[in-house]
Residue frames relative to the residue before (quaternion, step in Angstrom):
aa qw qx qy qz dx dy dz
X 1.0000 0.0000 0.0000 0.0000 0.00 0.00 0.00
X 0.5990 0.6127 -0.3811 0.3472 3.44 1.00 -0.56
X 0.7954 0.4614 -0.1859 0.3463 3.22 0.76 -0.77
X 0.2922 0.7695 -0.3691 0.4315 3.39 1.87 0.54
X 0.1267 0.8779 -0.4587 -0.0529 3.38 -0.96 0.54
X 0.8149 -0.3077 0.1225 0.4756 3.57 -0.57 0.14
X 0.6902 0.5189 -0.1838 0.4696 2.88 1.21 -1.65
X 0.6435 0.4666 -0.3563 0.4911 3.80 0.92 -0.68
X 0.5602 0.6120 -0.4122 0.3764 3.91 1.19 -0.23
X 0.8168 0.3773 -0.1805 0.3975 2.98 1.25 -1.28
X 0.6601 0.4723 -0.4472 0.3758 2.97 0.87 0.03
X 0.4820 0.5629 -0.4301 0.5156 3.40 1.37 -0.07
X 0.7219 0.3711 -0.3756 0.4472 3.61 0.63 0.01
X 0.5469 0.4917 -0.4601 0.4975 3.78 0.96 -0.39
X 0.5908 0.5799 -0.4077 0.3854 3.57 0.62 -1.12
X 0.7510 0.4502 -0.2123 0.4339 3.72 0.70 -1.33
X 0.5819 0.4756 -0.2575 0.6074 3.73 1.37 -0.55
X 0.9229 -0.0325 -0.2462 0.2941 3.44 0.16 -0.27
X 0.4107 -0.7847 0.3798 0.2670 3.53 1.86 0.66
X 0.7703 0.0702 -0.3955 0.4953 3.32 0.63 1.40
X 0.6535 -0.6219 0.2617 0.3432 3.05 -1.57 1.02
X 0.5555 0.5635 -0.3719 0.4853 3.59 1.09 -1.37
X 0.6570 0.5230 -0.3663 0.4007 3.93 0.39 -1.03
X 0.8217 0.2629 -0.3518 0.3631 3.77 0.26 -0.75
X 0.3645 0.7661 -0.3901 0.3579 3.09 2.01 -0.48
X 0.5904 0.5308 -0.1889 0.5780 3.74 1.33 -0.91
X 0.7167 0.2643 -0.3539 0.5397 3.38 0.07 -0.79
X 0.6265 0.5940 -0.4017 0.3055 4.07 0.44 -0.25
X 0.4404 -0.6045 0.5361 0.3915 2.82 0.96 -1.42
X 0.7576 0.4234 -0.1690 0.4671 3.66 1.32 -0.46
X 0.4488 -0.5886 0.5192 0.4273 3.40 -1.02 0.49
X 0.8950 -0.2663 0.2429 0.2627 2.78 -2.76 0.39
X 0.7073 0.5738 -0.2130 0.3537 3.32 0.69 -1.62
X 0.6788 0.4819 -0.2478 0.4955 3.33 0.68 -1.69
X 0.7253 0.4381 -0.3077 0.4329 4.11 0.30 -0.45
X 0.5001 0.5234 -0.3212 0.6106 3.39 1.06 -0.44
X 0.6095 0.3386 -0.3687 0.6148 4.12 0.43 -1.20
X 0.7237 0.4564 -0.4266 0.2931 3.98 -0.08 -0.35
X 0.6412 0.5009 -0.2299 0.5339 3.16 1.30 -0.71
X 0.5391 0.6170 -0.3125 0.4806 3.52 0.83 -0.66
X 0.6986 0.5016 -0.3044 0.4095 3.56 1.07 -1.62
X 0.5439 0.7472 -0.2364 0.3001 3.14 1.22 -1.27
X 0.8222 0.2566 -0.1084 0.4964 3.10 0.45 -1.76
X 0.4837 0.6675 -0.4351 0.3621 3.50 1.18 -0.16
X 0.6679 0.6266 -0.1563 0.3699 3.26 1.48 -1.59
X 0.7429 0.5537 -0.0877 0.3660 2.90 1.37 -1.18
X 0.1548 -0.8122 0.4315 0.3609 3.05 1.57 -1.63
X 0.5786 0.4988 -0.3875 0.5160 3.70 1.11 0.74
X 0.2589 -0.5092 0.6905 0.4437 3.93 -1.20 -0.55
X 0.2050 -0.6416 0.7298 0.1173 3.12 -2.02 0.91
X 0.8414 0.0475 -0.2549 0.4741 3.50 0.94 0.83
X 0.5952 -0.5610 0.4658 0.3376 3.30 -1.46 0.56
X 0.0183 -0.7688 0.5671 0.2950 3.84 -0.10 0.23
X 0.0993 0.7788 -0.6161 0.0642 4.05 -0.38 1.01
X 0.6252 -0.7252 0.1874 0.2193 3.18 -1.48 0.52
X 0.6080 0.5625 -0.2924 0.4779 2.80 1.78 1.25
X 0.7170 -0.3336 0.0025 0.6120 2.65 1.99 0.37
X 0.6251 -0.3735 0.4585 0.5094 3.50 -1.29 0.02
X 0.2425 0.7448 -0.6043 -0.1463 3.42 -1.22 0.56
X 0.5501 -0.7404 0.1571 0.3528 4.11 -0.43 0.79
X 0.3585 -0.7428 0.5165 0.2301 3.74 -0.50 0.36
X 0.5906 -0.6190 0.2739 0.4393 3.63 -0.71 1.15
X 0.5385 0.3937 -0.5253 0.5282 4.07 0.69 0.13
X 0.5565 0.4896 -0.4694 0.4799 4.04 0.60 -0.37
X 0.7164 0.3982 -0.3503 0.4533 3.68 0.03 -1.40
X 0.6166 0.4872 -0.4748 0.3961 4.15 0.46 -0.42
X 0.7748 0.3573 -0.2882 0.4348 3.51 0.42 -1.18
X 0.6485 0.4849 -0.4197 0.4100 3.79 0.79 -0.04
X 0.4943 0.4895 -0.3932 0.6013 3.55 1.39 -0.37
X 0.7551 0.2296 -0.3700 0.4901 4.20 0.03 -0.37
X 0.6805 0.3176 -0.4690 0.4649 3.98 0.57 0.07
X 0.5422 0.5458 -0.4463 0.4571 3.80 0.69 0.79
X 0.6238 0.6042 -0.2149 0.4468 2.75 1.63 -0.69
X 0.5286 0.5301 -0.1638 0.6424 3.21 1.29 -1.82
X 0.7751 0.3626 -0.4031 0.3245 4.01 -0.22 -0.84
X 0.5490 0.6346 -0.3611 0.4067 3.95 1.55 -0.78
X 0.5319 0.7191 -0.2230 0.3876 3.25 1.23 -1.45
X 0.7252 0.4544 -0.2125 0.4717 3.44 0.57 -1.64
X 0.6667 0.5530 -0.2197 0.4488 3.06 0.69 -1.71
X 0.6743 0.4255 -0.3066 0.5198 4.08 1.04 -0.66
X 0.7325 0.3760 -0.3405 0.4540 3.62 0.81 -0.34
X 0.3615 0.6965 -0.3967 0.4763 3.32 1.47 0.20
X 0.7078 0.5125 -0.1037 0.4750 3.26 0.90 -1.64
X 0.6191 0.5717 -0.2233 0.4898 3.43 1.01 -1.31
X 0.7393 0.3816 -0.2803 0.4788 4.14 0.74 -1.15
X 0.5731 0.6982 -0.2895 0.3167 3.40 1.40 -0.77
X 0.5796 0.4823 -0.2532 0.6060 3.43 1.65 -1.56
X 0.5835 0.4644 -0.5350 0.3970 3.80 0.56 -1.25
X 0.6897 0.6341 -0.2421 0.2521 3.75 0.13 -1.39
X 0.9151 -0.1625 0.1132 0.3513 2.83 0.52 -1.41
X 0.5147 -0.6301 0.1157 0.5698 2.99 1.86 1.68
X 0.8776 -0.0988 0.1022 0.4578 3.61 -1.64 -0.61
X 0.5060 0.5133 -0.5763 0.3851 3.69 -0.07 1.09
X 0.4113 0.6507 -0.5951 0.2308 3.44 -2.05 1.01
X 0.6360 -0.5678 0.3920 0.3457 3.65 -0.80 0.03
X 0.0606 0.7501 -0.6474 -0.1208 3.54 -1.67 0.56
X 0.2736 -0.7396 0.5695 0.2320 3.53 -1.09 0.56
X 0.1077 -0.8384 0.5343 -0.0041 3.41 -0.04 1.15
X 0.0469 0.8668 -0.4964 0.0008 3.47 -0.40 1.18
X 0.2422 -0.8363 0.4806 0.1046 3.61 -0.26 1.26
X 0.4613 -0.6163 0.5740 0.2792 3.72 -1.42 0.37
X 0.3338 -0.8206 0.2390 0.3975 3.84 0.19 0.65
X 0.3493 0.5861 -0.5730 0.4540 3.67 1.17 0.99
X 0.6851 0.5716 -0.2837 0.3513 3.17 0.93 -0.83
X 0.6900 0.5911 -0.1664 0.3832 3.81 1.47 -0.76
X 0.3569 0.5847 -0.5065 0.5236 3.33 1.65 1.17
X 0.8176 0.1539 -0.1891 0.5216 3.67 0.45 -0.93
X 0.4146 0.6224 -0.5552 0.3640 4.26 0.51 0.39
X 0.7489 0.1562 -0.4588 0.4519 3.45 0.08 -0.11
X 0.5335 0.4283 -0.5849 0.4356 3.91 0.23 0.31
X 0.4673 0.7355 -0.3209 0.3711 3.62 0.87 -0.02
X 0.6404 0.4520 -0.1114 0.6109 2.74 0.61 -2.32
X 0.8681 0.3076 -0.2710 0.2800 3.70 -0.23 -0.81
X 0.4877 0.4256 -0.5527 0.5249 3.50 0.95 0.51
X 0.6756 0.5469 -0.3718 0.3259 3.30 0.41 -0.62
X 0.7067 0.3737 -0.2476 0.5474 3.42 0.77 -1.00
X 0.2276 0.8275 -0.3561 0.3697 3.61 1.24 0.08
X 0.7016 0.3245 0.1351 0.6199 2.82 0.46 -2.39
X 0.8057 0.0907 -0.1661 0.5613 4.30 0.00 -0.42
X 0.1939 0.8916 -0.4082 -0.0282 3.37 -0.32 1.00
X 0.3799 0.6186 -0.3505 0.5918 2.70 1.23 1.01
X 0.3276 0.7779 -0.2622 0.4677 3.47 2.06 0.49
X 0.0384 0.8050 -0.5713 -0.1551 3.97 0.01 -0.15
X 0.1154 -0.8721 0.4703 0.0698 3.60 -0.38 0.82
X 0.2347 -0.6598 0.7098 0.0764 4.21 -0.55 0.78
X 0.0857 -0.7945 0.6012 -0.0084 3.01 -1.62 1.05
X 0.1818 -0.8808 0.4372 -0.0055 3.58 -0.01 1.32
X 0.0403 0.8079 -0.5850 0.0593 3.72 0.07 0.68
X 0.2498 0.7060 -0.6446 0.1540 3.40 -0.99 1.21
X 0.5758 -0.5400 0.4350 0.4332 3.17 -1.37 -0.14
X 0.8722 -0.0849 0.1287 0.4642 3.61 -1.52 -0.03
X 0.8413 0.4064 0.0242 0.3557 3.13 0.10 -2.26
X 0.6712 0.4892 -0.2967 0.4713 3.19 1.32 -0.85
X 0.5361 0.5424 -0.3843 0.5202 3.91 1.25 -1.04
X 0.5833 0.6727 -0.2841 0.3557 3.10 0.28 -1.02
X 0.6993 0.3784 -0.0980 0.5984 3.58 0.28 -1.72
X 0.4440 0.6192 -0.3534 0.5428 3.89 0.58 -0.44
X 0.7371 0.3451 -0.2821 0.5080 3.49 -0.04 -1.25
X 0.6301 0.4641 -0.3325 0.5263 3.89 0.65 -1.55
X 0.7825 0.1447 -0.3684 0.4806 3.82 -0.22 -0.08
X 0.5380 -0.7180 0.4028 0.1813 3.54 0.30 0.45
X 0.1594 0.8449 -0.3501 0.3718 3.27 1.49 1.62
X 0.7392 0.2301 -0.0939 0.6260 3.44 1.58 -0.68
X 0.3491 -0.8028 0.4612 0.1446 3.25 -1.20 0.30
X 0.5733 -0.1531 -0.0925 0.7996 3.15 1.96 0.15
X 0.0781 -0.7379 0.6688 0.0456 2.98 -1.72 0.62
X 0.1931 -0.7885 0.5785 0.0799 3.81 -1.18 1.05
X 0.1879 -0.7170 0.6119 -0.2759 2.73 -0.97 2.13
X 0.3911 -0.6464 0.5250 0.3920 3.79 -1.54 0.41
X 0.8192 0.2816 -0.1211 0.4846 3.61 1.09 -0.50
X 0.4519 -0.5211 0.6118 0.3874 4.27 -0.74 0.92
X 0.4322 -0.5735 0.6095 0.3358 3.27 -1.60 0.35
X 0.3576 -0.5611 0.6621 0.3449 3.64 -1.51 -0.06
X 0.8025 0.3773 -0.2700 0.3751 3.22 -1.56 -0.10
X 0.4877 0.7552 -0.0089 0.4379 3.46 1.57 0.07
X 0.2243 -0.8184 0.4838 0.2141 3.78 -0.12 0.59
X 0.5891 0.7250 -0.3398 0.1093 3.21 0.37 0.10
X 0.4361 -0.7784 0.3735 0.2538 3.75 -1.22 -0.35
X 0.1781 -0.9092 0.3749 0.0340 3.63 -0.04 0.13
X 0.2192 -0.7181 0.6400 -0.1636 3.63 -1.12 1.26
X 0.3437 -0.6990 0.6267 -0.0233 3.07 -0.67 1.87
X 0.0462 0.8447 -0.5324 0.0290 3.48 -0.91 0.99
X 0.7306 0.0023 0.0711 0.6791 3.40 1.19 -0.11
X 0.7046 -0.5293 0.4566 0.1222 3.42 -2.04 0.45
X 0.1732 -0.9201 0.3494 -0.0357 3.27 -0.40 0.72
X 0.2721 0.8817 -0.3853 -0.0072 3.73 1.24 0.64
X 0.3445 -0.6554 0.6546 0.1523 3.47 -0.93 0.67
X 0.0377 0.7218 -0.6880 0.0648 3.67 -1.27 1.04
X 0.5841 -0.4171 0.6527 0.2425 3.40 -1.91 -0.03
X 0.3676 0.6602 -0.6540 -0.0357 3.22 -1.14 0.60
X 0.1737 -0.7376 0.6148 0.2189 3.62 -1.59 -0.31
X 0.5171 -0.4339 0.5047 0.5381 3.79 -0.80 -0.62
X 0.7858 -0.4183 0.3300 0.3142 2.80 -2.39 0.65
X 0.7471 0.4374 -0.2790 0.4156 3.70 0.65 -0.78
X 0.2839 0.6312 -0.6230 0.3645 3.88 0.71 0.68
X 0.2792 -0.6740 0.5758 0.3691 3.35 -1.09 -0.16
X 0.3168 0.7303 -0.4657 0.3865 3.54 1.40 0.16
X 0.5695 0.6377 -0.3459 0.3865 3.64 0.67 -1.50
X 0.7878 0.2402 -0.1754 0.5394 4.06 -0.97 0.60
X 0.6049 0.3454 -0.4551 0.5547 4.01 0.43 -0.60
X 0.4252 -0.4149 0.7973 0.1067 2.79 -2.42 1.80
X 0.9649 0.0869 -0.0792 0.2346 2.63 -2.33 0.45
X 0.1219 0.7651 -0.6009 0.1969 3.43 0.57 1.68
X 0.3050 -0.7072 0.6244 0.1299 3.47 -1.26 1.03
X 0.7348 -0.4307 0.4222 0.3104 2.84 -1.63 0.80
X 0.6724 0.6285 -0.2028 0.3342 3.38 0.43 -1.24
X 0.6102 0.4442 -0.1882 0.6284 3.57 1.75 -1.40
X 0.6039 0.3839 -0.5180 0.4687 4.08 0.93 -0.68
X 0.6364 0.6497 -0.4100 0.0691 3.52 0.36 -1.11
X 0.7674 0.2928 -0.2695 0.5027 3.71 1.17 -0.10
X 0.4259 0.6108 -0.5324 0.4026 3.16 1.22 1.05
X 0.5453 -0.6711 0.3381 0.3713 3.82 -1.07 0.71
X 0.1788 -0.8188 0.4941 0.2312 3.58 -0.65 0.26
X 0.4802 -0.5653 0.6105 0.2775 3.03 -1.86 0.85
X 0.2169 0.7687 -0.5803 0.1591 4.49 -0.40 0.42
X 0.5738 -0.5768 0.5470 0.1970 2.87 -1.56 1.47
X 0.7259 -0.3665 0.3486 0.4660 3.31 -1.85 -0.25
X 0.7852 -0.3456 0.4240 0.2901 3.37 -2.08 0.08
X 0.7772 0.2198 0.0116 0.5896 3.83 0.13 0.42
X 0.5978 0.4855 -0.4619 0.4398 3.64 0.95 0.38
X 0.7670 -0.5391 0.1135 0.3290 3.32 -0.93 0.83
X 0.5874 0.5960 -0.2133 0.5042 3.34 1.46 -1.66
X 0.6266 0.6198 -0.3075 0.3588 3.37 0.92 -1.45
X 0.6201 0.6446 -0.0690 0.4418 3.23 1.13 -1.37
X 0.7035 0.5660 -0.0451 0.4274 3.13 1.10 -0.82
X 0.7036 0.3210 -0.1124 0.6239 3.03 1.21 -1.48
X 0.4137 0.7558 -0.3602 0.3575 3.82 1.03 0.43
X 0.6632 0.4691 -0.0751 0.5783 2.36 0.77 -2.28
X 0.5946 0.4715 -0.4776 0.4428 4.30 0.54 -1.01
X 0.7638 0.4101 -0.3176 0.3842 3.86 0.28 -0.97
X 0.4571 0.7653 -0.4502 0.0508 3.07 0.93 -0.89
X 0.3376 0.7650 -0.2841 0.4691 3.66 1.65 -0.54
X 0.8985 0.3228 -0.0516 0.2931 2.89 0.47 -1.53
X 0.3934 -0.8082 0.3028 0.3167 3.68 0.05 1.45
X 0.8902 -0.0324 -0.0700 0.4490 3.73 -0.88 0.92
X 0.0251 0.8140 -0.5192 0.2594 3.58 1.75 1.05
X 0.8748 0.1356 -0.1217 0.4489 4.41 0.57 -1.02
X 0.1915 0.7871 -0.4756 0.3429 2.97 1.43 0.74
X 0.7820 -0.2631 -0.0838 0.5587 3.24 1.03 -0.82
X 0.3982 -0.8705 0.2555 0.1353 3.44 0.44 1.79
X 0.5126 -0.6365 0.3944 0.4202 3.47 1.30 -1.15
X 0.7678 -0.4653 0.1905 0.3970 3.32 -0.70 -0.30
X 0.0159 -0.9241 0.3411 0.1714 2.92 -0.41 1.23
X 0.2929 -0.8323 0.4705 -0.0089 3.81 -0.28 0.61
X 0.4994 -0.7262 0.4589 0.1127 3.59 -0.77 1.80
X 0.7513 0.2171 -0.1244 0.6107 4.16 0.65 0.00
X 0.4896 -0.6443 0.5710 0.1386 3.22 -1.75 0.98
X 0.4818 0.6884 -0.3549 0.4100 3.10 1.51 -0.44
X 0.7165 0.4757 -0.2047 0.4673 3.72 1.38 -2.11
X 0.7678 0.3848 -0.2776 0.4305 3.60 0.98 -0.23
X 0.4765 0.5076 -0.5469 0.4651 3.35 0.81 0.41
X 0.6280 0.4829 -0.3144 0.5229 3.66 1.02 -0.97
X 0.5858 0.5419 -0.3829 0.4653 3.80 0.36 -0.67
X 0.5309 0.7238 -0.1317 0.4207 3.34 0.86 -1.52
X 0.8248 0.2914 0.0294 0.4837 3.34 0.20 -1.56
X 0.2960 0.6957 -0.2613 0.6000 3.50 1.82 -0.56
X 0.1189 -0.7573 0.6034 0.2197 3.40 -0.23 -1.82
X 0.1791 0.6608 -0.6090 0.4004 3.09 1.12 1.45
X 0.9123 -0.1405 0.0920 0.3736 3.74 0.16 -0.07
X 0.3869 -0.5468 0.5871 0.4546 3.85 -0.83 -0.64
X 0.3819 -0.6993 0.5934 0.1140 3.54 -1.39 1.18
X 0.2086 -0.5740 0.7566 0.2336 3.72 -1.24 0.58
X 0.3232 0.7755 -0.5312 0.1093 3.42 -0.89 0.85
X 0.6729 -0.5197 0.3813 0.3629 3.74 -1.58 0.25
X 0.4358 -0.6601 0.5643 0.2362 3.82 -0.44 1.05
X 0.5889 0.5342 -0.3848 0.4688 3.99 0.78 -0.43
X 0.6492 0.5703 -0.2124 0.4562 4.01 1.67 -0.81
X 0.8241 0.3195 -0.0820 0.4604 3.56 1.07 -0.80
X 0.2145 0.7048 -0.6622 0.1367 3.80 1.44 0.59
X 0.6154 0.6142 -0.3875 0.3064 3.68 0.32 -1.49
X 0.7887 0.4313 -0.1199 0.4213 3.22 0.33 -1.64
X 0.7442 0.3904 -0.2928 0.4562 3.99 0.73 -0.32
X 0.5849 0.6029 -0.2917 0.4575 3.11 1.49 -0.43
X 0.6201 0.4784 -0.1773 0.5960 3.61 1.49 -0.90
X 0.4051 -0.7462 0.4390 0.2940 3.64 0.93 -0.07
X 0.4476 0.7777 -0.3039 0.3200 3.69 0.73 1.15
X 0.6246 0.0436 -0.0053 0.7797 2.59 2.11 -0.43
X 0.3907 -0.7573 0.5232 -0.0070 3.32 -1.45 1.73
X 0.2701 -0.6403 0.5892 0.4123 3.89 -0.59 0.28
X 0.3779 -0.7457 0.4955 0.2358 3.42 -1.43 -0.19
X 0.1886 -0.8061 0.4426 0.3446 3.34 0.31 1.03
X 0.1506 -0.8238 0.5309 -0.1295 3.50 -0.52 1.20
X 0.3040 -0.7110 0.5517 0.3126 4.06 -0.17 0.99
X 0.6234 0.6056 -0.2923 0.3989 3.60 -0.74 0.73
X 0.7457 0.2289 -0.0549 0.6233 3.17 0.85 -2.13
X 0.5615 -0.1756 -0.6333 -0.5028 0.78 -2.11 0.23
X 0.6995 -0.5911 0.3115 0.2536 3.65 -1.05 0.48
X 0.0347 0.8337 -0.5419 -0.1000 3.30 0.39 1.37
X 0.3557 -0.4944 0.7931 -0.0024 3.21 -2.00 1.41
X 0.0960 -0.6788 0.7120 0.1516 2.89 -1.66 0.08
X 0.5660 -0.5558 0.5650 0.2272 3.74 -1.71 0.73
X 0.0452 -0.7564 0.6521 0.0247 3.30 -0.91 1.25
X 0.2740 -0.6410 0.6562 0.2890 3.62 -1.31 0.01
X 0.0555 0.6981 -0.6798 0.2177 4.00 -0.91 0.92
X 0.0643 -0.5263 0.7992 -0.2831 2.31 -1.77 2.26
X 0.5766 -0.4824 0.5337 0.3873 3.48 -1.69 0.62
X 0.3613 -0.6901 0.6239 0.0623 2.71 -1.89 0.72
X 0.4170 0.6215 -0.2194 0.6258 3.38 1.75 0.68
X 0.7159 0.2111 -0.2494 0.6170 3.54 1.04 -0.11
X 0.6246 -0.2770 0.5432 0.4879 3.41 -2.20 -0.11
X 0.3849 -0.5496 0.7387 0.0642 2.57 -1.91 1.51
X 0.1457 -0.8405 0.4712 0.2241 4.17 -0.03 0.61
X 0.4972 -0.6172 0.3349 0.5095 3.21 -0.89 0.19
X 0.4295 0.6169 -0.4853 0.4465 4.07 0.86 0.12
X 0.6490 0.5003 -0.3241 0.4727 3.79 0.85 -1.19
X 0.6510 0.5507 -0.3091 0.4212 3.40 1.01 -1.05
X 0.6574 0.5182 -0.3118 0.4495 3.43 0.71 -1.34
X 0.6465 0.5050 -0.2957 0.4895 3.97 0.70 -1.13
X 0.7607 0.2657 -0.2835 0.5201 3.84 0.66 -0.42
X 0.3944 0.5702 -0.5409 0.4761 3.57 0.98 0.32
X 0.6659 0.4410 -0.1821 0.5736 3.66 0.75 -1.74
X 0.6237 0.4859 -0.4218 0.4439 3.81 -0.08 -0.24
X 0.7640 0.3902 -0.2895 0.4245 3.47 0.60 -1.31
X 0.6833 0.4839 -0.2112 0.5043 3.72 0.83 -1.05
X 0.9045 0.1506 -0.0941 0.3877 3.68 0.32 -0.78
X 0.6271 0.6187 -0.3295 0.3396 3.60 1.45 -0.61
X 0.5331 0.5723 -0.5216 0.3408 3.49 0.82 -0.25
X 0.5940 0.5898 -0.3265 0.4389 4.03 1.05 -0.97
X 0.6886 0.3697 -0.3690 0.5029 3.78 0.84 -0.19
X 0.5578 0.5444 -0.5118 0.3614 3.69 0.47 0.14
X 0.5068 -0.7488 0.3016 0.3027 3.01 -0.90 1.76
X 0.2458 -0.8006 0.4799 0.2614 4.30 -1.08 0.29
X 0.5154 -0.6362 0.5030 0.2767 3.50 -0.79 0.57
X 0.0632 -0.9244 0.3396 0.1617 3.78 0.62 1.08
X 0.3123 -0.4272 0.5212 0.6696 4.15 -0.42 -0.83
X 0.4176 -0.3056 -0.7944 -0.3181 0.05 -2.92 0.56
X 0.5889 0.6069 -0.3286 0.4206 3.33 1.55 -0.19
X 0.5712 0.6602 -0.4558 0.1733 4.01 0.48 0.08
X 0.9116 -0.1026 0.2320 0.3236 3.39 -0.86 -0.20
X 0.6710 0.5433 -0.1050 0.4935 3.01 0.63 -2.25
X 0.7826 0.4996 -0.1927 0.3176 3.11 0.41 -2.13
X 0.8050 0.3515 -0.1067 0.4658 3.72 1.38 -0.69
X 0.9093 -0.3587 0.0928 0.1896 2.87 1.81 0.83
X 0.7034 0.4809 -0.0551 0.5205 2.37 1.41 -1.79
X 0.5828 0.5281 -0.4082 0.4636 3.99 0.74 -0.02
């Protein structure tokens, strides 16, 4: 082990990022030969292979997948004590990976920019993914905080409530649903739904709302990978949407989409920030959850009149 070095980390990590030699050779800076002699050193050092060599590419072997999990590890480190001498140096400056769930990418960049507002000298990354992907992100140690309605389980991590979160029903003006008080579950339950993937937060949500309700996701409706395809579906008049009130200011405000006054909803979640609890907490990570806790709840978009909440009931 002693005789390992940086350079043999990284190239074990280009190698794994871009599954061919000539390819990380590029991203390195070095020719074919010289990465191969790194790898060689590696496995020579080691006394194992850290990769399959097939004819579709390098692919890693469980002594490969360990050492690429501790040089990811070893490469965050650096990259945090970078950050760390930077703040010592030259007060409130360094890097965040900021990885959003994609309910969550309507109000993050009004976020990001108050924030960087106030610490400029801040660099900010913006990750948008769904559930599973943010998630995984955190497990390979890709983000440095990420803002979700729900911590993961199974998961090291910690977590900072920063704001409200309500989830509602809506459809277009031409439902006949639109204007009726006190709608039961029971009256939504044979209506078609607009619904994200398996395992996505909302999804999750509306489940757990029916759950009452006998064979309600047997056959759920349509289901549909972006908040973006069901607001349009929605408005279309393919169906009524379970969805995040933080997703549809634009659209209720323009009269295209209705809340449903629904007994029940609307379903208030709340916005967490979450980062591992296994790594350096930096002082950037700190600053950003200092600002999350005090000021982020005011940027989360609101569903105003004549078209808000209140106005239909539903508060």
């Amino acid at each position: 082990m002693r005789n390992i070095t940086l350079r043999h980390l990284r190239s074990v990590l280009a190698v794994n990022e871009t599954g061919k030699i000539s390819k990380a050779a590029n991203s390195l800076g070095l020719t074919g030969p010289a990465v191969t002699l790194q790898l060689q050193q590696m496995e020579q050092e080691l006394g194992v292979l850290l990769f399959e060599r097939l004819s579709e590419g390098m692919r890693p072997t469980a002594a490969g997948h360990a050492v690429i999990d501790a040089a990811g590890a070893i490469e965050e480190r650096l990259r945090i004590l970078g950050d760390e001498i930077s703040m010592i140096a030259n007060g409130r400056k360094g890097s965040l990976k900021l990885g959003v769930v994609s309910t969550a990418k309507y109000f993050a960049p009004r976020i990001m920019a108050a924030f960087q507002a106030q610490n400029p000298e801040i660099r900010m990354d913006l990750i948008v993914g769904n559930r599973g992907e943010t998630i995984r992100s955190l497990q390979e140690r890709n983000l440095d905080i990420a803002l979700m309605g729900r911590p993961p389980r199974g998961l090291p991590v910690d977590a900072q409530v920063f704001g409200d979160h309500p989830l509602v029903i809506v459809a277009n003006q031409s439902h006949p649903l639109v204007g009726r008080r006190d709608i039961t579950k029971e009256e939504l339950a044979g209506e078609h739904f607009l619904i994200r993937e398996p395992g996505s937060g909302t999804r999750i949500s509306l489940e757990i709302f029916f759950s009452g309700v006998p064979g309600r996701f047997e056959h759920a409706g349509s289901e549909m990978a972006s908040n973006e395809t069901i607001k349009q579906a929605a408005i279309a008049g393919l169906g009524i949407a379970f969805i995040s009130a933080h997703t549809i200011e634009l659209e209720v405000a323009a009269g295209r989409l209705f809340v449903l006054d629904v007994v029940g909803l609307p379903i208030r979640r709340e916005w967490y920030s979450v980062w591992r609890h296994d790594r350096i907490f930096t002082p950037t990570m700190a600053a950003f959850n200092r600002f999350l806790a005090k000021e982020g709840a005011k940027y989360l978009p609101v569903v105003t009149k004549p078209y808000s909440l209140t106005s239909l009931g539903m508060d």
